[in-house]
C-alpha positions as CSV (number, residue, x, y, z in Angstrom):
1,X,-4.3,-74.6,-96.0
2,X,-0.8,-75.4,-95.7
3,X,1.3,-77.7,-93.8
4,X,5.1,-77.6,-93.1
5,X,8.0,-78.4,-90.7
6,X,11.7,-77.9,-91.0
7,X,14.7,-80.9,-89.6
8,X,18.2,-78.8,-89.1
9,X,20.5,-78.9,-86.6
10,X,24.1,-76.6,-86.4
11,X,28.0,-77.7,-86.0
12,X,30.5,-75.4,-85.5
13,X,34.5,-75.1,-85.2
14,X,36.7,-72.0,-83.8
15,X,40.4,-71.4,-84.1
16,X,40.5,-68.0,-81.9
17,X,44.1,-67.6,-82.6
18,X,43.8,-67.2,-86.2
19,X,45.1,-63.3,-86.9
20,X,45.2,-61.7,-90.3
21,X,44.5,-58.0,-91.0
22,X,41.1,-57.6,-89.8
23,X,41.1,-60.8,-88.2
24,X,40.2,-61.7,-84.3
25,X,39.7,-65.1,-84.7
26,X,37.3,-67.5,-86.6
27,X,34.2,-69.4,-86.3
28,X,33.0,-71.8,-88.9
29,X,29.1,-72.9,-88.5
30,X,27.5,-75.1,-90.7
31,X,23.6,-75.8,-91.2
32,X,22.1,-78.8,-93.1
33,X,18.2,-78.6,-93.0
34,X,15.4,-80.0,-95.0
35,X,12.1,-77.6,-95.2
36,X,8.7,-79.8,-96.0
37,X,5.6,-78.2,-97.4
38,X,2.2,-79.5,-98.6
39,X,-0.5,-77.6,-100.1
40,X,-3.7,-79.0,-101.6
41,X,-4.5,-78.0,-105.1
42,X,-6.8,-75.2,-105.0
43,X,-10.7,-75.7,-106.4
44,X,-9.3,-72.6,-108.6
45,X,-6.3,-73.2,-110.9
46,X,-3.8,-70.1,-111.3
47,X,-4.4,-70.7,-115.5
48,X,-7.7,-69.7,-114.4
49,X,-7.2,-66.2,-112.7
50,X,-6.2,-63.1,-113.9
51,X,-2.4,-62.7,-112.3
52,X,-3.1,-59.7,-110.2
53,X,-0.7,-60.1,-107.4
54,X,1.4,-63.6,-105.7
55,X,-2.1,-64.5,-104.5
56,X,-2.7,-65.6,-107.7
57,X,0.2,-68.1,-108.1
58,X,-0.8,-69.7,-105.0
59,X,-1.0,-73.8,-106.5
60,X,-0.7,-77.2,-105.2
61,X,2.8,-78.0,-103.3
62,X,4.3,-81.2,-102.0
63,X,8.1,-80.9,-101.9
64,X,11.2,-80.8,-99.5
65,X,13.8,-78.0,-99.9
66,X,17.2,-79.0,-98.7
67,X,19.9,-76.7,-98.3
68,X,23.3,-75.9,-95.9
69,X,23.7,-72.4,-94.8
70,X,27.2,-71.5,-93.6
71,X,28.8,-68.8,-91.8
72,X,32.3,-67.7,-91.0
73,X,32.9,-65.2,-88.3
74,X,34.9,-63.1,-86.8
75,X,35.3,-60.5,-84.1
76,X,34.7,-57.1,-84.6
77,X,34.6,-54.7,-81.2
78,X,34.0,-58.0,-79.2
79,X,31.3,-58.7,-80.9
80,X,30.8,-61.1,-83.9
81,X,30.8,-60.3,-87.1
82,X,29.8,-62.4,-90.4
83,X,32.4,-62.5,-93.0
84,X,30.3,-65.4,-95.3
85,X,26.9,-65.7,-94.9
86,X,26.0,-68.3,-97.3
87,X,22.8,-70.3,-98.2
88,X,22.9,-73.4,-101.2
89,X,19.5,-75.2,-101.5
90,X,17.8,-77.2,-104.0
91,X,13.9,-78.3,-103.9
92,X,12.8,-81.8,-104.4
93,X,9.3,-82.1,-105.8
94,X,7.5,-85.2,-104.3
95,X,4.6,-85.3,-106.7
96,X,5.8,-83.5,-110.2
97,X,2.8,-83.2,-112.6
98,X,3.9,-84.6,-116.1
99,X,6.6,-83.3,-117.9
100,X,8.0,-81.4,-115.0
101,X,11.2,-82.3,-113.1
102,X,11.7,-84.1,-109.7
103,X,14.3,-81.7,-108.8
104,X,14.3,-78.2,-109.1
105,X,17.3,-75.5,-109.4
106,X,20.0,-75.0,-107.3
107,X,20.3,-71.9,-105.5
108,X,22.6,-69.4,-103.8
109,X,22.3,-66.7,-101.0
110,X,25.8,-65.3,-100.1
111,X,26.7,-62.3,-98.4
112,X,30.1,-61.1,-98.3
113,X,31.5,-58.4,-95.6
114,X,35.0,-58.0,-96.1
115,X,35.0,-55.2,-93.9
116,X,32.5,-52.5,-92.4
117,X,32.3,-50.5,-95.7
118,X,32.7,-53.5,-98.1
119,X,29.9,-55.6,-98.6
120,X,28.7,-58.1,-101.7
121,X,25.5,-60.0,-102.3
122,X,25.1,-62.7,-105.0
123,X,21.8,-64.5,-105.6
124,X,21.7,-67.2,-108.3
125,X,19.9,-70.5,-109.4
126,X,21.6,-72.7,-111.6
127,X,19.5,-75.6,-113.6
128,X,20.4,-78.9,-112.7
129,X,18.7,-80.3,-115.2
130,X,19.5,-78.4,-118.1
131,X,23.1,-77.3,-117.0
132,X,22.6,-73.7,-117.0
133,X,22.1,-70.9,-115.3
134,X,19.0,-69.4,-115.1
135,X,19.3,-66.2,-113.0
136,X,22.1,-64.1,-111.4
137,X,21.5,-60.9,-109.0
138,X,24.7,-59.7,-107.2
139,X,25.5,-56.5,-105.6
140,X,28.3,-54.6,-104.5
141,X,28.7,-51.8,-101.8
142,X,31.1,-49.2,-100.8
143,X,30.1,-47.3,-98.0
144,X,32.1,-44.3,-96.6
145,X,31.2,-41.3,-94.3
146,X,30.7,-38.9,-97.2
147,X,30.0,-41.5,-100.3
148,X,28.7,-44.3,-101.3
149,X,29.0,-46.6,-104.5
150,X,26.4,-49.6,-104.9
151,X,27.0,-51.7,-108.4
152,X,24.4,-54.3,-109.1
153,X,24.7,-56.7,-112.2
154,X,21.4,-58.9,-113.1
155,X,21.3,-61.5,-115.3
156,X,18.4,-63.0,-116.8
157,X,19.1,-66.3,-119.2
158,X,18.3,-65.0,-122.9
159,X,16.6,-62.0,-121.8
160,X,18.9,-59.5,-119.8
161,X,22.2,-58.9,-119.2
162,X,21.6,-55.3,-116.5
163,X,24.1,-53.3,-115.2
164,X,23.0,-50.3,-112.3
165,X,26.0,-48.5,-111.1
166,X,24.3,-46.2,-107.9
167,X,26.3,-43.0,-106.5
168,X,25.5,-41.0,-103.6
169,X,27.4,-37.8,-102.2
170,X,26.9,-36.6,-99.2
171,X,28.6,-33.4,-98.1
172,X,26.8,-32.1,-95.2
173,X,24.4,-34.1,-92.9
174,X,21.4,-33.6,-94.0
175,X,21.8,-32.8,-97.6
176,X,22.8,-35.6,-100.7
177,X,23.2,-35.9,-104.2
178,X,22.9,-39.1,-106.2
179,X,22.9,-40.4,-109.8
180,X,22.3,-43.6,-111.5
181,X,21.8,-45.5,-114.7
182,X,20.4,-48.8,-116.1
183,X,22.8,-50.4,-118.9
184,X,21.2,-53.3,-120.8
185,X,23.7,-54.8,-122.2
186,X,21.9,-57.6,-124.0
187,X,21.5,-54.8,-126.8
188,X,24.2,-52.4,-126.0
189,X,21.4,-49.6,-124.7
190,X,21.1,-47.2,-122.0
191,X,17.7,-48.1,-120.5
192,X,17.5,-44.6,-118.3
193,X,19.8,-42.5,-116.0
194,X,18.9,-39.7,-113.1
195,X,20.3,-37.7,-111.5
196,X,18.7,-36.5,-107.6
197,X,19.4,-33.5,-104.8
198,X,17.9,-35.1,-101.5
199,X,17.3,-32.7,-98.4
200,X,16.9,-34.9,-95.0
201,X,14.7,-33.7,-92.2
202,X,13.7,-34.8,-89.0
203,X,10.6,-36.8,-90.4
204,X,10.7,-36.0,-93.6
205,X,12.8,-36.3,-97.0
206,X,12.2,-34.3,-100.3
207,X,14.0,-35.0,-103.5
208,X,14.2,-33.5,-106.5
């Protein structure tokens, strides 16, 4: 079993006569929320499964995540349009078993759309406690009629430092080509690389 609820509420502020290249307009909207979950401890332990899938994991929770999404828009076509999308949140752990800290990392969901064929994601968690951080996922679009160019940078603390450049060509509709690689550059190797011809069909897609 599991019990929850979420507390938020929204606030927002326009100024519709700011104008800069791209810009009709802006809208600022702020989120504060707190998100409250209990779970039971479970009669079996995840030490004592064999970790087959997230079932698995499943293990006594009693904590409050708190966070503040934000969003700044724009107009785009009369229709809004998210420049920022971004979501900071930390959890606060209301029974920690020994050893293990009250409050847990902080973390980041941001979107950037700069424009309609510009777009960046970052996800991180930084540790509070030790002053580090832990994790870092970010990604990087270009997106154009015939091309496009995703670049995706993960970092892992004392394991991996990833780097996954993606192109994809596409001359006529219907028919791509795209190649990619996996840098590690934690130890200065080239993990893999490929190289694809895709043919699009109505319901179908075969690549080789």
């Amino acid at each position: 079993p599991e019990v929850g609820c979420e507390f938020s509420f929204r606030a927002f502020r326009t100024w519709p006569e700011a104008a800069l290249p791209g810009i009709d307009g802006l809208r600022h909207i702020v989120e504060p929320y707190a998100n409250y979950t209990w779970i039971p401890e479970p009669n079996i332990l995840p030490s004592e499964l064999y970790q087959f899938d997230e079932v698995d994991k499943l293990n006594k929770n009693h904590s409050v995540r708190v966070g503040v999404r934000n969003k700044l828009q724009t107009r785009k076509d009369n229709r809004p349009f998210d420049l920022v999308d971004m979501d900071l949140f930390t959890t606060v752990n209301l029974e920690p078993d020994e050893g293990q800290e009250a409050l847990g990392d902080f973390g980041t969901k941001t979107i950037f759309s700069l424009s309609s064929n510009t777009r960046m994601e970052i996800i991180g968690a930084f540790d509070s406690n030790e002053g580090e951080l832990r994790a870092l996922n970010s990604r990087l679009w270009l997106i154009y009629p015939l091309w496009k160019l995703q670049l995706e940078y993960r970092y892992l603390i004392e394991t991996s430092n990833l780097i996954v450049p993606v192109i994809n060509y596409t001359p006529v509709p219907g028919w791509s080509f795209e190649a990619f690689m996996r840098y590690e550059a934690e130890n200065s190797r080239l993990e893999e690389h490929g190289y694809y011809l895709q043919r699009m069909l109505d319901c179908i897609g075969i690549r080789t």
